[in-house]
N, C-alpha and C positions, 0 to 999 in steps of 0.2 A: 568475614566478607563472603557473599555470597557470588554467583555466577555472573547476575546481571545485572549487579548496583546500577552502574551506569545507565541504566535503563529504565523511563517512567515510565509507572503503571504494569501494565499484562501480568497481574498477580498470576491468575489462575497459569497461563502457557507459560511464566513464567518457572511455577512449580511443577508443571509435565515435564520440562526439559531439563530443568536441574534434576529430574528421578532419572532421565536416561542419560544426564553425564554422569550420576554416580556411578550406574550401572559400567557405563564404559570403563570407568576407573578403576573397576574390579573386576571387570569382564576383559576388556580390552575389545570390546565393540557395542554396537546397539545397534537400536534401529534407524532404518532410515527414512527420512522424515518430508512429509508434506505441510507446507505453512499455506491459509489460505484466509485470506483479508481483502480489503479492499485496496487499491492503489494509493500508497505516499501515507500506509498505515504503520510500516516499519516491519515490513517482511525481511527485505536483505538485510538489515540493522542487525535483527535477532538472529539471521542466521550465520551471519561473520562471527556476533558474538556468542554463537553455539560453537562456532567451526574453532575460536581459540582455545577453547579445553578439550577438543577434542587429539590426543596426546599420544605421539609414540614413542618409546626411549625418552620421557622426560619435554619431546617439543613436539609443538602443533604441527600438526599434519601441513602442508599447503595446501591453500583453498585456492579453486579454482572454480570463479563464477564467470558465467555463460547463459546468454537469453537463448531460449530454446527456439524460438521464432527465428533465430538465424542458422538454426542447424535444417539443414533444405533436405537432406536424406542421409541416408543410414551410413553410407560411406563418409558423409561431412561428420558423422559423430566418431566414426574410427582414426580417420586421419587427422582430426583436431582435437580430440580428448581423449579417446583410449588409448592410441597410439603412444602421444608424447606422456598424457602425463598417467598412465593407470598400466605401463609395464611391471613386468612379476613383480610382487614382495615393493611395489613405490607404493610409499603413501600418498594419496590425496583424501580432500573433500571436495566433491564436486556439487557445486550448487547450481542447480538450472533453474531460471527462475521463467515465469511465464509459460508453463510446461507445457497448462492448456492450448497453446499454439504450436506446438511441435507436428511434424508430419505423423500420420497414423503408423505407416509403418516402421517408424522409430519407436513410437509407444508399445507397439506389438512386439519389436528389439525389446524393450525396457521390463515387458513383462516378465520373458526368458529370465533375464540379468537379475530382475530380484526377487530372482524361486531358489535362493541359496540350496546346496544339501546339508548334509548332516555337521559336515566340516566348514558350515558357513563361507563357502567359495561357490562359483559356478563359471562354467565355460561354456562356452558360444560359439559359434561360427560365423563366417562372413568371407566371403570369396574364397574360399579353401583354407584358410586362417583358422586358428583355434585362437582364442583371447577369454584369460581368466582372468575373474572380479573376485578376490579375495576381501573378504568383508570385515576383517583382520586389520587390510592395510586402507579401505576405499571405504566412503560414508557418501550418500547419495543424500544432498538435500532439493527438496521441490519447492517452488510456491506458483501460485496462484492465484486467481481475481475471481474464476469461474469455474469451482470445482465440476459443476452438472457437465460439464464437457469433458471431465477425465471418466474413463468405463470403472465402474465397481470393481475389475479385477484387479486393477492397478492401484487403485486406495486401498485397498484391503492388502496391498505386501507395504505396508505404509503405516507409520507412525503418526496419524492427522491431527494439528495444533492450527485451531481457532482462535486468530487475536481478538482481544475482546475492545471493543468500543471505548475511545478515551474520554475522560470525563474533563471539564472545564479545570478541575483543579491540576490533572492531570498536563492539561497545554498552558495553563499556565506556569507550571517549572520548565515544561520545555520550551517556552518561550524563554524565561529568566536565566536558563542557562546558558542559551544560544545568543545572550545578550547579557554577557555579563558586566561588560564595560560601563552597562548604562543604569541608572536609577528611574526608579516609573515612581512617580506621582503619585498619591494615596486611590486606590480603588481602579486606575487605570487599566493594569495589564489584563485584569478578567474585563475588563470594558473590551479589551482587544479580541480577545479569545470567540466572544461570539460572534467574530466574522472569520473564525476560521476553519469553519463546517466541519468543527472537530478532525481536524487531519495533522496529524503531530507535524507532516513534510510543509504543510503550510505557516505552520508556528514557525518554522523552522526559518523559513524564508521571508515572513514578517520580522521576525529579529534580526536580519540583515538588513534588509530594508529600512528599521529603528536605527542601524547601529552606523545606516549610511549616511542617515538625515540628520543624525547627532554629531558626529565625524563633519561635517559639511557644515554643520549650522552653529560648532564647539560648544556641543552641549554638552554637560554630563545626564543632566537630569528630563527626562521626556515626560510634558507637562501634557495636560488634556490638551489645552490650546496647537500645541505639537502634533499631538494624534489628528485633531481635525484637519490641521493643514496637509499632514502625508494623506489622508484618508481621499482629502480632493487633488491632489499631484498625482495619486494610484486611482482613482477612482474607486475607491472602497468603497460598498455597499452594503446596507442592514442583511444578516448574515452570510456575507462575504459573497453575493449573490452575483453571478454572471452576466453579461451582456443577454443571452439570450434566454436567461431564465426571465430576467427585469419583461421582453419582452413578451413571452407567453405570459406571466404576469397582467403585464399592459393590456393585451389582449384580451384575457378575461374579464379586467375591470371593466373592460367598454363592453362586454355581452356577460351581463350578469346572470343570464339564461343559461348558459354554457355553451362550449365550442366542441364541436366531435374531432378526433384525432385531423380526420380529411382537412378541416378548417384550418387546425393550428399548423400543419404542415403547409398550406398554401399560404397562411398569414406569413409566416416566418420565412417560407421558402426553402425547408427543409425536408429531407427525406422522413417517412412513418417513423421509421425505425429509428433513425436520429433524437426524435421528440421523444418516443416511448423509452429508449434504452437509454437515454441519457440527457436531454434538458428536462424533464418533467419530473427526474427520480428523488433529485434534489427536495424539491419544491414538495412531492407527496412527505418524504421524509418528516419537514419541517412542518406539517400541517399547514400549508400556504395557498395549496389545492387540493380538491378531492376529485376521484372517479364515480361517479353515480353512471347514467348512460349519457353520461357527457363529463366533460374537463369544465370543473367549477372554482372559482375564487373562495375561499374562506374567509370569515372575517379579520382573522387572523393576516390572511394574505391580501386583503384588501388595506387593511392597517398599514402594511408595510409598503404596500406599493404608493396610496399615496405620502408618504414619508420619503421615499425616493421620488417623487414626482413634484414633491415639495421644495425639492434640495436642485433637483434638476431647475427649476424656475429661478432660485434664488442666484445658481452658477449663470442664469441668460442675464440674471441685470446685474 
């Protein structure tokens, strides 16, 4: 049995972290580590299930996770985390996740804290305080959405583990697991899979969704005909497509010339940044749109939209 059975897919971060819990096991520390993916890709997952081998006298350390977004300064991280749980010779693991959102001058703290010395400990100061991180009893784990916002000095005292992209086969078990009550129909469940823009957290809540409609409807087995009916109760769309991705979508179809960012943000009524940093990202991903000197439909994404505009007419009569 390995470290991370439980766990579909991340071959490769899976074999980084299994090298540095061995290490811990013979060492009795490692490093401390940055995870960095995209959101509802199974950052905190891996790193609870990093944090349960990580072992003193025989039992896991306590983990203690914490959104670093809610740590507002440097005092909020003493009196809420080093204080209670990182006094002398205590074990923790401390996972802060969303690091890139933490205040600067807690990063600038964070630097000091993991410049161990020779004796893998280091102490710090903070209103007249001394406070030492013995790296013996404390395992710092990070993650992330937006590395380019943490400074090179702070990655580089950092162990950096990139989840790797789940494959269709990959949300398909984790769909089947997270639905195990239920029986899927020949060919079905990968049918499901490509509306779920590959996000294992999405499979995830699809299988509840399945297991709620089956529950309610006393089904064991979820036939295709089943699929289509949740798909119009949820409004599920060809790859699991958003209200407002459908409409930048829409919008192109009707200007097959193209629209410049200014356009789509007055068509939609959103902010630049809104369209650029996250209704369009989807969409380029999927080849559904491209960038030339304008935002253009593909055929691809002309395909799809009338397929949704098809299913829209059919839902009015």
């Amino acid at each position: 049995m390995g470290y991370f059975d439980s766990i579909v897919g991340q071959c490769a971060p899976k074999r980084a972290l299994s090298f540095l819990l061995d290490g811990h096991a013979a060492t009795g520390t490692t490093n401390n580590i940055l995870i960095v993916s995209k959101r509802g890709t199974g950052k905190t997952m891996i790193s609870r299930e990093f944090a349960k081998h990580l072992k003193l006298n025989g039992r896991p350390k306590p983990f203690i996770e914490v959104n670093a977004s809610e740590i507002k300064n440097i005092s909020t991280f003493f009196t809420e985390i080093a204080i209670p749980f990182l006094g002398k010779d205590q074990p923790a693991t401390i996972f802060l996740d969303e690091i890139s959102e933490c205040p600067k001058p807690l990063m600038s703290l964070m630097l000091s804290i993991l410049a161990p010395n020779k004796e893998n400990r280091n102490v710090v100061q903070h209103n007249g305080n001394s406070y030492e991180f013995n790296f013996y009893f404390v395992t710092f784990l990070f993650a992330c959405v937006e590395a380019q916002k943490l400074s090179k000095p702070f990655q580089e005292r950092l162990a950096r583990i990139e989840l790797e992209p789940y494959t269709p086969h990959d949300l398909t078990l984790i769909l089947k697991q997270n639905a195990k009550e239920v029986d899927f129909e020949n060919e079905l469940a990968p049918k499901i899979v490509t509306t779920l823009r590959a996000n294992p957290r999405f499979a995830v809540n699809a299988a509840k969704n399945i297991k709620l409609y089956c529950k309610s409807n006393n089904k064991r087995t979820f036939k295709h005909h089943d699929w289509e009916s949740l798909k119009y109760k949820l409004n599920i769309r060809p790859y699991g497509l958003l209200s407002q991705e459908v409409q930048l979508l829409k919008a192109l179809a009707e200007n097959k010339q193209g629209l410049t960012l200014t356009n789509i943000a007055a068509k939609l009524g959103l902010p630049y940044s809104t369209v650029r940093n996250d209704v369009e990202q989807f969409l380029l991903g999927e080849d559904l749109i491209q960038i030339e000197t304008k935002r253009i439909i593909t055929p691809k994404g002309l395909k799809v939209w009338k397929e949704i505009k098809e299913a829209q007419e059919i839902e009015k009569n």
